[in-house]
N, C-alpha and C positions, 0 to 999 in steps of 0.2 A: 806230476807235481813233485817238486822235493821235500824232503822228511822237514818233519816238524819245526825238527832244530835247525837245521840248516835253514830253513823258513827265517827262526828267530835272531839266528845269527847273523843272515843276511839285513834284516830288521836293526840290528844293531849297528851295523857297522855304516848305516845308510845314514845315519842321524837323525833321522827324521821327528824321531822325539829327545833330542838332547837339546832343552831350553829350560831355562826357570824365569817366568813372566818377572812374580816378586812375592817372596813372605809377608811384606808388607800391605800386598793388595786388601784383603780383609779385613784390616785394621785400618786402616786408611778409611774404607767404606764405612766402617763403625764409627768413626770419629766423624763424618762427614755427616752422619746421619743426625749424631747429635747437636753437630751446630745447628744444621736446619731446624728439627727440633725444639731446641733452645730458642733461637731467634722469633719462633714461631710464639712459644709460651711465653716468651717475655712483653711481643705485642698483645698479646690475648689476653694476660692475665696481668694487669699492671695495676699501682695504687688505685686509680679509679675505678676500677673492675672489682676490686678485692671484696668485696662486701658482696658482690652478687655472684661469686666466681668461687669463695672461699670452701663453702657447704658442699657443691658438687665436687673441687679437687679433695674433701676429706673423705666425702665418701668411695669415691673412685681408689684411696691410698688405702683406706680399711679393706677394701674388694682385693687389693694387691700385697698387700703383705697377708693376706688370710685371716684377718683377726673374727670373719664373719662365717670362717669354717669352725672354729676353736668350741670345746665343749662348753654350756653355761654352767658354771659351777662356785657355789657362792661359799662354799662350805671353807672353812679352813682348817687342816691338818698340823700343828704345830708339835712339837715336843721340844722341850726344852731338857737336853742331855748331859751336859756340864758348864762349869764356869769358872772363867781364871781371873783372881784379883791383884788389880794393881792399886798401886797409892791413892788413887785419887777419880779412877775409872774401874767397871771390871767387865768382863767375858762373856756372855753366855752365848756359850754351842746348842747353836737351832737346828732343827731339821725341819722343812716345813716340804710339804707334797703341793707341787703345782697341778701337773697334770695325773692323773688315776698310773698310780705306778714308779709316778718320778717324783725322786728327792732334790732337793738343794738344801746345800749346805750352806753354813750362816753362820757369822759373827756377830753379833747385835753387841757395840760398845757403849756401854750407859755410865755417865759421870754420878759418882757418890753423891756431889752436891752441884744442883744446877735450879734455877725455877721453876720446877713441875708444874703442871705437862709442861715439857721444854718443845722444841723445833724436832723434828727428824729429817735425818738424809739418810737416803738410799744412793750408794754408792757402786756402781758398777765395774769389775774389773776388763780391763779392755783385751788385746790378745797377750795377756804374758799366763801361754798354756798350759805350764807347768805350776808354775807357785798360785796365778791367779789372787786371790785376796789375799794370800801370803806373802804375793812380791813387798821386799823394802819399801820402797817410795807408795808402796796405795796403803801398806799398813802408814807408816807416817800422815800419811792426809785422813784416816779414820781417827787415828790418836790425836793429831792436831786437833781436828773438831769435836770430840770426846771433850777433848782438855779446855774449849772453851764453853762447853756447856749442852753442845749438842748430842743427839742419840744416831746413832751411826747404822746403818743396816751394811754390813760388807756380806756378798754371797757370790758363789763362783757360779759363773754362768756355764749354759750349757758345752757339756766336753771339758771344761776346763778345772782347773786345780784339779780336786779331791773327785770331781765327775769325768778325770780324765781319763780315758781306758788307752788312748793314740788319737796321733795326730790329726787321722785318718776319719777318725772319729765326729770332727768337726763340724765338717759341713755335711748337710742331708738334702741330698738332693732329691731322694724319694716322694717329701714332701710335697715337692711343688705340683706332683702327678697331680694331689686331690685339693690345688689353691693354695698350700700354706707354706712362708716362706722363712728360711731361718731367724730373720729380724723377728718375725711376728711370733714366734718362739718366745725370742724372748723377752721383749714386749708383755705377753701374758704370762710371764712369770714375773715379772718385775709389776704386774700388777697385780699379782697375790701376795708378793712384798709390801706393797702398801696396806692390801688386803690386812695381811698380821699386825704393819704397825699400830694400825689403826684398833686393833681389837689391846693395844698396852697401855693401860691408864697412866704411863708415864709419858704418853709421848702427845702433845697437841696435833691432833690433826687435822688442822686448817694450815698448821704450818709447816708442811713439806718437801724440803729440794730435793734436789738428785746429783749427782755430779761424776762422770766418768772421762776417762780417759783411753785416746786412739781410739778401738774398737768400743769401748766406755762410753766416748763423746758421741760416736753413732747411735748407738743403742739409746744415752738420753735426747739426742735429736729427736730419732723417730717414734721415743715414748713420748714423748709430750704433748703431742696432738689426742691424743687417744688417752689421757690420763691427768682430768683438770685435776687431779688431788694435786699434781705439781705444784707449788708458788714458783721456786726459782729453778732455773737449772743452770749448770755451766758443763758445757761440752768441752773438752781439753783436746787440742792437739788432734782435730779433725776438719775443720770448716775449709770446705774447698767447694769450686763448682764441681758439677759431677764430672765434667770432660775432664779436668781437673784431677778427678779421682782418679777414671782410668789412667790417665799417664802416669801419676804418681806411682801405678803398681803394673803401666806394661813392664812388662819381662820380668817379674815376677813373679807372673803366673797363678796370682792371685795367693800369695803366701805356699805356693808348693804344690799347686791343683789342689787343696781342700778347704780354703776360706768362703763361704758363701753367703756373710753377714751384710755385705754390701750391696751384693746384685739383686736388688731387687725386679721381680719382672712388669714392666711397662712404666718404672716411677720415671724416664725420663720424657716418655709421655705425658705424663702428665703433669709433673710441677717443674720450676728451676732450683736450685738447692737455695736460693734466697726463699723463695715461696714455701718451703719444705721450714724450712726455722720460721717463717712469718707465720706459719701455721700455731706457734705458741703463743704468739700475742691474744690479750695483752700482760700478760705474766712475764717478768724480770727475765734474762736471759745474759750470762756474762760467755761469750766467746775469748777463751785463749789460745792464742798464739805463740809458738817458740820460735826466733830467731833461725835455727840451725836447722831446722824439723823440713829435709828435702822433699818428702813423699806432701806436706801441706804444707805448700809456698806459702808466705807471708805477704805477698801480692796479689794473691788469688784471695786470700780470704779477708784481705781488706776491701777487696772488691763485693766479695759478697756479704760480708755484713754493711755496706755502707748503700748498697742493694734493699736490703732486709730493712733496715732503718728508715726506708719510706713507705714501709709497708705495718713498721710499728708505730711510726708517728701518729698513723689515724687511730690512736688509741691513746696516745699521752707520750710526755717528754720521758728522757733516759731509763726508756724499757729493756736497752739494748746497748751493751756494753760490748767495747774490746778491747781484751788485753794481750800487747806483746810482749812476751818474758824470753830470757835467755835461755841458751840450753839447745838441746837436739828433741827428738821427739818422744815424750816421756811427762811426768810430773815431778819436776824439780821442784825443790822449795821457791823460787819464787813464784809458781803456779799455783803451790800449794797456799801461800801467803796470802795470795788474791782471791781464793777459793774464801779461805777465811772470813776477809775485811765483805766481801759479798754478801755471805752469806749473812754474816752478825749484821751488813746493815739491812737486807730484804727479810730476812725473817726473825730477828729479835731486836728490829729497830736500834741499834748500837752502834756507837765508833762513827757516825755516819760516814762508813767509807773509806775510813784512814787504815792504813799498811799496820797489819799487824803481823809482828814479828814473831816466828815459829820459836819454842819453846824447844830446849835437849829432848830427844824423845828415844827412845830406848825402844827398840822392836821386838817381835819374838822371831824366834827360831825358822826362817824357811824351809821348807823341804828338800827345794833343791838350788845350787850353786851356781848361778849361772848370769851371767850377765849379756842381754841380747844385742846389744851396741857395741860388744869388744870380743865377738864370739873369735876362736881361735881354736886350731887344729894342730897346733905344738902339743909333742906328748907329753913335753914338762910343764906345760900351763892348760890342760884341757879343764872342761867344764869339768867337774865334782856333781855328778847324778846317785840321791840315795832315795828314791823313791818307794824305798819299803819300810825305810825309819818312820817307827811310830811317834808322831810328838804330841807335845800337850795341848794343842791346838787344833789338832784332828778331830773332828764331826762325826766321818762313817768310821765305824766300826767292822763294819759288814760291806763287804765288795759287792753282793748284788747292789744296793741301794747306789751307788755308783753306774751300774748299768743302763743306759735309757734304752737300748736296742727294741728287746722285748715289747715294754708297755707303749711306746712310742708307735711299735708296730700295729699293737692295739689298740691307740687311740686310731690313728688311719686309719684300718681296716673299717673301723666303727664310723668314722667319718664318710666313708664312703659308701659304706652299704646305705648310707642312708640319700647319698646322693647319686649317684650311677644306678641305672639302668639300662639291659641289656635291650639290644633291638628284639620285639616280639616277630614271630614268625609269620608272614603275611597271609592268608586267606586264599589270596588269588592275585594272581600277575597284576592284574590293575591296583590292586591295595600295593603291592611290592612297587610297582613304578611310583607310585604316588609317595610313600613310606622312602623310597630312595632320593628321589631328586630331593625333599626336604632338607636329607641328611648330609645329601651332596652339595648342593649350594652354601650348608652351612660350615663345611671341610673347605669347602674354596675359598669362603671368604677368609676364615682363620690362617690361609696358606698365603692366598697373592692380597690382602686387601688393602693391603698400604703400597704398593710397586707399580712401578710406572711402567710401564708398557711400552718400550723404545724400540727402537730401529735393531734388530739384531746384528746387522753391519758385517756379515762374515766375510771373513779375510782366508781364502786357502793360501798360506803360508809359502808350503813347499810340496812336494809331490815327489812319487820314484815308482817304480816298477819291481815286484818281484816278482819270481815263478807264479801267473795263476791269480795274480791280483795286482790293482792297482791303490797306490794308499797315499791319504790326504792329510797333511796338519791342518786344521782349521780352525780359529780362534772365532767364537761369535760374543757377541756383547750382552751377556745374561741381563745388566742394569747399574747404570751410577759407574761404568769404569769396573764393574767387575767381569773379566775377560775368561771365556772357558774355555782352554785350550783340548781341542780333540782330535781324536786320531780315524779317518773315516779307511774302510781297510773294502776295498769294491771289487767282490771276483770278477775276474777278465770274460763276463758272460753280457754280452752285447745283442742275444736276442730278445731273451723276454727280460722282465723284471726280476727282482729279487727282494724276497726276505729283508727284514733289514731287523737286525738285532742293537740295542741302545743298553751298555754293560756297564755295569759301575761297580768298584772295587775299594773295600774301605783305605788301601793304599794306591788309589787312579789308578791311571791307564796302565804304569807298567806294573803298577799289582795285578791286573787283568790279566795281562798278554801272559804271565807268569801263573796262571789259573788253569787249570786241564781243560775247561769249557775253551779257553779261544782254542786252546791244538782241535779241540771236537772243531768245534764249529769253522779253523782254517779247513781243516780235511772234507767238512760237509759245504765246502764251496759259499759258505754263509754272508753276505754282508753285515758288519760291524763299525757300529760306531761306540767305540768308547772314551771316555770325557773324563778330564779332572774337575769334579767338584768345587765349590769354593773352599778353601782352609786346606785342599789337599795338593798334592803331586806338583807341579810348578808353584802353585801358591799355597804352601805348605806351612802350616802353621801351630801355635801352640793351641789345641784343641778347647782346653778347660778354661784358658782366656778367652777364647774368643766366645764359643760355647756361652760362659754369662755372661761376658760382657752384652751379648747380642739381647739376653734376656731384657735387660734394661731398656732398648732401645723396640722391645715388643713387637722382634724379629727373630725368634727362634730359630738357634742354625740349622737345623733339621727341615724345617721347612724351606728355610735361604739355600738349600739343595736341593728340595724340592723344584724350587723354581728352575734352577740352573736345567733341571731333566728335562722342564717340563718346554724349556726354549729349547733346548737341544728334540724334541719333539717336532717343537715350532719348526725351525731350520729343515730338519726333514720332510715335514709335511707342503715347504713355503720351495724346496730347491727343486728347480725346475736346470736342467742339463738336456744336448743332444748328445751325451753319452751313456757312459751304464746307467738303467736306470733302477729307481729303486720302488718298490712299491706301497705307495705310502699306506695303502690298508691291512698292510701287514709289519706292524710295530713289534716287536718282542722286547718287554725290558726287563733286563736280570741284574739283580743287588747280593750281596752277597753284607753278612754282616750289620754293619750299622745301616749300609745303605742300600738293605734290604728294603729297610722303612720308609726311606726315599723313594725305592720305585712300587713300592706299595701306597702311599699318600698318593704320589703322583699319578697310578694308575686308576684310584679308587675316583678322581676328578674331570680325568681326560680320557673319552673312551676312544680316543684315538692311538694308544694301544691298548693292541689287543689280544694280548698274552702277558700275563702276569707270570715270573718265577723269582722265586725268591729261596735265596740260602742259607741258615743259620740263623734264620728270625728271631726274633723273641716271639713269642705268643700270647702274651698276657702284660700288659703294663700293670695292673691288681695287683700280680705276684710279682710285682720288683716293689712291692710293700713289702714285702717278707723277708728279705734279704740284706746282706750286708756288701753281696757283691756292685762292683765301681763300674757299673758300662760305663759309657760312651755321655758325658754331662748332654751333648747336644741331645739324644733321645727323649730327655727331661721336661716334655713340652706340660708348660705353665698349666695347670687343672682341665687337663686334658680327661681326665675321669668323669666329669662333669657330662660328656659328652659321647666319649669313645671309648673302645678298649680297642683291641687289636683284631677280635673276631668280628667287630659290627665295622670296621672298616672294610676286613678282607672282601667281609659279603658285600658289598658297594660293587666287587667285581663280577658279581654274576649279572648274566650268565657267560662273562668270556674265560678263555681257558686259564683257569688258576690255576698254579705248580709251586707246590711247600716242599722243598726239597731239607731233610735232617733240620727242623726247625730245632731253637736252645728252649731249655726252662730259665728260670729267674737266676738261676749259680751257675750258666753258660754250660749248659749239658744238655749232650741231646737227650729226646725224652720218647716214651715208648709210641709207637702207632694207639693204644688205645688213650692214651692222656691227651694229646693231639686231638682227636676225635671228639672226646669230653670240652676240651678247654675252647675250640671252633665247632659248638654245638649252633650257636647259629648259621655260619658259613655253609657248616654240613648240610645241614637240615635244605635250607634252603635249596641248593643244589640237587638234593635228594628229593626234595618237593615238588620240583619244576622239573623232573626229569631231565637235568644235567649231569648229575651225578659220575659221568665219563669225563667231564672237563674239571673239577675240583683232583689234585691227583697231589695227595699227599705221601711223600716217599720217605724211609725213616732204611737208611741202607749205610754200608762204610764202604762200600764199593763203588768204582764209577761206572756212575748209568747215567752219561752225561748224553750219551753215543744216543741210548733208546731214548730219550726223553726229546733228543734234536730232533729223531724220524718220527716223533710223537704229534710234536709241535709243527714242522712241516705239513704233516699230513691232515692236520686239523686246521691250523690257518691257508 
């Protein structure tokens, strides 16, 4: 046989994997899923339905945003820390504790003279991450409404302004491990907002709007179902279908990989974004529109309010307003102007409705310079960043109270211990098969339960010959047009059968081939098949788009890799050849990385393979509570705690040969042999109870022992 290299070399120069299907394929399929989707819940849940259909799509949307995880907590924390007066309005600096640990910062602007108790609004700042309530154009729409008589709550939402630590900071994907999802964050802050206003003898509260903008206009979307205190609201510079959303923000990549206020997981399951605002009826609702605002066409969202307006009608006439104003995406004064004339006429009955014209308004001091529509990388006109300038409009004093890391961590942890449970240790083989299949059917359906089951249709592509082997491109048809292009690699051994190993590499096939395992396993005359993934290697894609996007559509890409394994399983188990053959009772699949996970779900389901090894795993989804480190978004499966961790999966595999080769902890470190031991007490246990304890083989080494673990695995399967 020739040396490795020259093997690979030969490999290369053959072409045999020089294709790229499309970047596009995965998004294509995402979008595809939501028309059907869409089409589906628009017949299902239409005017006529609405009344019998409404109560079960609310509860299903509290189950998904997590607002049914959150602590009950009735108590309110307020302090009132300073206040700045102006002519005719003034200031006062709040801090008020949402959740045990975390602060928000707050502006409450109250006019000197108005008709106590007056109206309040609760104002949401949308993504301008830096100034947040400070930006110009939202302080002018608090001051607008101040100046006519209203009481203003402005408070920076989570990460943002004064809670800003980075950018990075944003989005928590942690979260979604034990159900709860950024929206529903902040959702229950902004209803311990109300919470306060409600406890101010200045402020009526029967009469409460809200009103935000962009990221704003989300956040009072999805509060409104879940918070009758509202009367009105006006979402600014948001209303789009959700197919509609994703385009607006492909390539993108979701504001930089860390926005995660959108993606909710399974909402397009369940409602259409008309059904999603019809959920406030029958309380007043003003939609605006900007002309120039690209990322929310003005023909998408006249489409969906004129949608939503047959679904408010069964409630009474003009519940449901749209207004288009000029401008880009933002709150220009004439947004600002119809926020106004709305609100004086829905909540202090005035002007019925007529244009009123914004007043000179004078702002305060921003923190930071910056304008997001005219951003510029000229050194003579860059932004003006002084994010350490104290101003008089500052809240915290104190940088921890800016921190949510910490207490956030502790509310999870707390949230969970009270909801996970570990698999107990079974009694005897019959309690353990009985205790497994439950656990197994209920991992299957959460993987394949929505996927159609098609023709896999394999195509060998192309074919060559080198020293010692014969090697196949093979594309099979995983589902919907998603095509898994693989590489089938067949030692030149035409008596018996062979081995057949199924390799996945968080960078595909030629991340693989570039793995020391393929040189072991060419030299050990091995059959391989290794495979690109969806989102990888030919269909390579941006990970952290597609990753949430797929969350919405209640297709977790982790699992949508799953599958791909688990057909590329299929294909071997279903190919039938009068040439080399391969032995389908001898499956070996090794992951390495992210999609370690992959061939761990997928083996924990299908015991038709039947060697498990895995490389660099995580070992604990719990302790990615803890941390601040970014894996992999697709790992992030929706309240997967609920259910699993990572030791009551492994154990799914006994009794066949499992192999943990240098497993990570939660900050991507390998961790010692006895932590490992601790953290897969069940696994172990089990193995050690049933006298398997030779086939669990946990390795914790920095050297390659790829060579022993091949003659390990040979000689066991």
């Amino acid at each position: 046989m020739i040396s490795i290299n020259n093997f690979k070399d030969k490999l290369k120069i053959s072409g045999i994997d020089n294709y790229n299907i499309s970047s596009n394929t995965l998004i294509n399929f995402i979008f595809n899923k939501v028309d059907i989707l869409t089409k589906k819940l628009e017949k299902e849940i239409s005017p006529k339905t609405w009344e019998t259909k409404k109560d079960m799509v609310l509860q299903k949307m509290y189950h998904i945003i997590g607002l049914k995880n959150f602590p009950i907590n009735t108590s309110i924390n307020a302090k009132i820390i300073g206040k700045i007066e102006r002519n005719d309005y003034f200031i006062e600096k709040i801090i008020l504790e949402s959740f045990e640990g975390i602060y928000i910062p707050i502006h409450l602007y109250i006019p000197k003279k108005s008709n106590f108790p007056t109206p309040a609004i609760l104002h949401i700042p949308g993504h301008w991450m830096e100034n947040a309530k400070m930006e110009p154009d939202l302080q002018k729409c608090c001051i607008g409404l101040v100046k006519l008589g209203f009481i203003v709550l402005n408070m920076d939402p989570l990460e943002e302004g004064e809670r800003r630590i980075g950018w990075r900071n944003h989005g928590h994907l942690e979260t979604l491990l034990v159900g709860i999802t950024q929206i529903g964050m902040m959702i229950y802050e902004n209803i311990k907002a109300i919470d306060y206003l409600q406890t101010r003898k200045e402020v009526d509260g029967e009469r409460i709007g809200m009103v935000g903008t962009s990221g704003g206009g989300s956040n009072t979307i999805y509060t409104m179902p879940f918070e009758k205190r509202i009367k009105v609201g006006i979402p600014i510079c948001f209303a789009n279908t959700f197919k509609g959303l994703l385009e607006g923000h492909r390539g993108y990549n979701w504001n930089g990989g860390v926005d995660l206020c959108n993606q909710v997981p399974q909402v397009i399951d369940t409602l259409t974004f008309s059904h999603l605002l019809a959920l406030s009826a029958p309380r007043h609702i003003l939609i605006i529109s900007a002309k120039e605002d690209l990322n929310f066409p003005i023909k998408t969202a006249k489409n969906v309010v004129s949608e939503a307006e047959l679904f408010f009608k069964l409630y009474g006439k003009d519940l449901i307003k749209h207004e288009i104003v000029s401008g880009g995406h933002g709150v220009g004064i004439e947004a600002r102007e119809a926020a106004y004339s709305f609100f004086l006429k829905n909540l202090m009955n005035k002007e019925d409705g007529l244009p009123v014209i914004e007043p000179s308004i004078e702002t305060e001091e921003s923190p930071y310079k910056i304008n997001y529509l005219d951003a510029t990388a000229d050194k003579n006109n860059a932004q003006n960043f002084f994010p350490e300038k104290s101003l008089i409009t500052n809240v915290f004093d104190n940088k921890k109270l800016r921190n949510i890391e910490k207490p956030l961590k502790n509310m999870l942890i707390k949230t969970i211990e009270k909801k996970y449970k570990k698999f107990k240790i079974p009694n005897d083989l019959t309690e353990w098969e009985s205790i497994k299949s439950k656990y197994k059917e209920k991992l299957n359906n959460l993987i394949v339960k929505t996927i159609d089951h098609s023709s896999l249709d394999p195509v060998i592509e192309r074919s060559t010959e080198l020293p010692g082997y014969y090697i196949e491109r093979i594309i099979i048809n995983s589902e919907d047009n998603i095509y898994v292009p693989c590489l089938l690699f067949l030692p030149d051994n035409w008596i018996t059968s062979n081995n057949i190993w199924i390799c996945l590499d968080d960078n595909g096939k030629r991340g693989f081939i570039e793995n020391k395992l393929f040189e072991e396993l060419i030299y050990n005359k091995q059959a391989i098949l290794t495979i690109d993934l969806r989102g990888q290697g030919e269909t390579l894609t941006v990970d952290f788009e597609v990753a949430t996007m797929s969350y919405m559509i209640d297709r977790n890409l982790l699992f949508q890799r799953v599958f791909d394994l688990l057909r590329a399983v299929e294909y071997i188990s279903q190919r039938a050849t009068t040439g080399i053959q391969l032995n389908k009772q001898k499956i070996i699949s090794y992951g390495k990385g992210t999609t370690a996970l992959v061939t761990l779900f997928a083996c924990a389901i299908d015991e038709r393979i039947s060697v498990l090894f895995t490389e660099n795993q995580i070992i604990s989804y719990k302790r990615l509570l803890e941390c601040k480190t970014r894996f992999s978004p697709s790992i992030f499966i929706f309240d997967i705690l609920s259910n699993y961790d990572i030791d009551d999966v492994l154990s799914l595999i006994f009794p066949r040969l499992n192999i943990i080769l240098n497993p990570i902890d939660n900050h991507e470190k390998e961790i010692s042999l006895n932590k490992i031991i601790d953290e897969l007490n069940v696994t172990t246990n089990i193995y050690k109870k049933f006298n398997k304890k030779n086939r669990l083989i946990i390795e914790h080494s920095e050297k390659n022992i790829y060579s022993n673990l091949i003659k390990r695995i040979i000689k066991t399967v």
